[in-house]
C-alpha positions as CSV (number, residue, x, y, z in Angstrom):
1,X,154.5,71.3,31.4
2,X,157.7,70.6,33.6
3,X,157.8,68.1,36.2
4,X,157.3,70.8,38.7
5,X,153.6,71.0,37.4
6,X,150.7,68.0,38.6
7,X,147.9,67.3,36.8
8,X,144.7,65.0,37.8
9,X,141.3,64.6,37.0
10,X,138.0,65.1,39.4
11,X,134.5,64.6,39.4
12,X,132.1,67.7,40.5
13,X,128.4,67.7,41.1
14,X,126.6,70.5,39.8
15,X,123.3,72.4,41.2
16,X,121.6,69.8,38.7
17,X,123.0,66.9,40.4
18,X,124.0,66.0,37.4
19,X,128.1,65.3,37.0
20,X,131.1,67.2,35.8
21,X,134.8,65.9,34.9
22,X,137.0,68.8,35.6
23,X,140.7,68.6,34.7
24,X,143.2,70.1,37.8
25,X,146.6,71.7,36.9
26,X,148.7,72.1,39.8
27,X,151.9,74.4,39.3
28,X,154.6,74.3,41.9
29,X,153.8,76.5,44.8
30,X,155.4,79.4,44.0
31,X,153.3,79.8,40.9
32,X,150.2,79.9,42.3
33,X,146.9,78.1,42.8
34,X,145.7,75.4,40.8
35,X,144.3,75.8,37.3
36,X,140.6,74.1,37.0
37,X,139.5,73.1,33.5
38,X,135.9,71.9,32.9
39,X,135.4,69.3,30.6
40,X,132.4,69.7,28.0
41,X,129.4,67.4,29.0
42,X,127.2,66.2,32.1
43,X,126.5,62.9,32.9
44,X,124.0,61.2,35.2
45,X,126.3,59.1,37.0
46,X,130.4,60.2,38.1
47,X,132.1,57.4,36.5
48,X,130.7,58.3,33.0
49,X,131.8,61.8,33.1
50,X,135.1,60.4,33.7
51,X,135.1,57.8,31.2
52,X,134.1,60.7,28.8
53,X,137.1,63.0,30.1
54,X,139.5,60.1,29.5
55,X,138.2,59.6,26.1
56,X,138.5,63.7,25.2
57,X,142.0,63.6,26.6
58,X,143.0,60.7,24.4
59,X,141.3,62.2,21.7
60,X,143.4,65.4,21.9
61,X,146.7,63.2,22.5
62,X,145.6,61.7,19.0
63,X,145.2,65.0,17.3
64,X,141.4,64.4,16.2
């Protein structure tokens, strides 16, 4: 990914109510819209899905 690219992390809620970490790629304009990436799992409460999204990221940073 080239600096032109941004990358973040968000929280959805899904018709469970229950919580989704969802990793956002956003390529310069001129490439189009941004990419959305669910993360595996749902958690009852939004800062645990992200904990958990941090964790997988890590993980795959690591190579496990």
């Amino acid at each position: 990914m080239d600096e032109g690219w941004v990358s973040n992390l968000e929280v959805d809620c899904n018709e469970s109510g229950r919580f989704v970490a969802v990793l956002v790629l956003t390529p310069p304009p001129e490439l189009g819209s941004p990419i959305r990436v669910p993360i595996e799992g749902e958690y009852d409460r939004p800062e645990l899905a992200e904990d958990a999204a941090l964790d997988a990221l890590a993980a795959m940073t690591r190579g496990d």
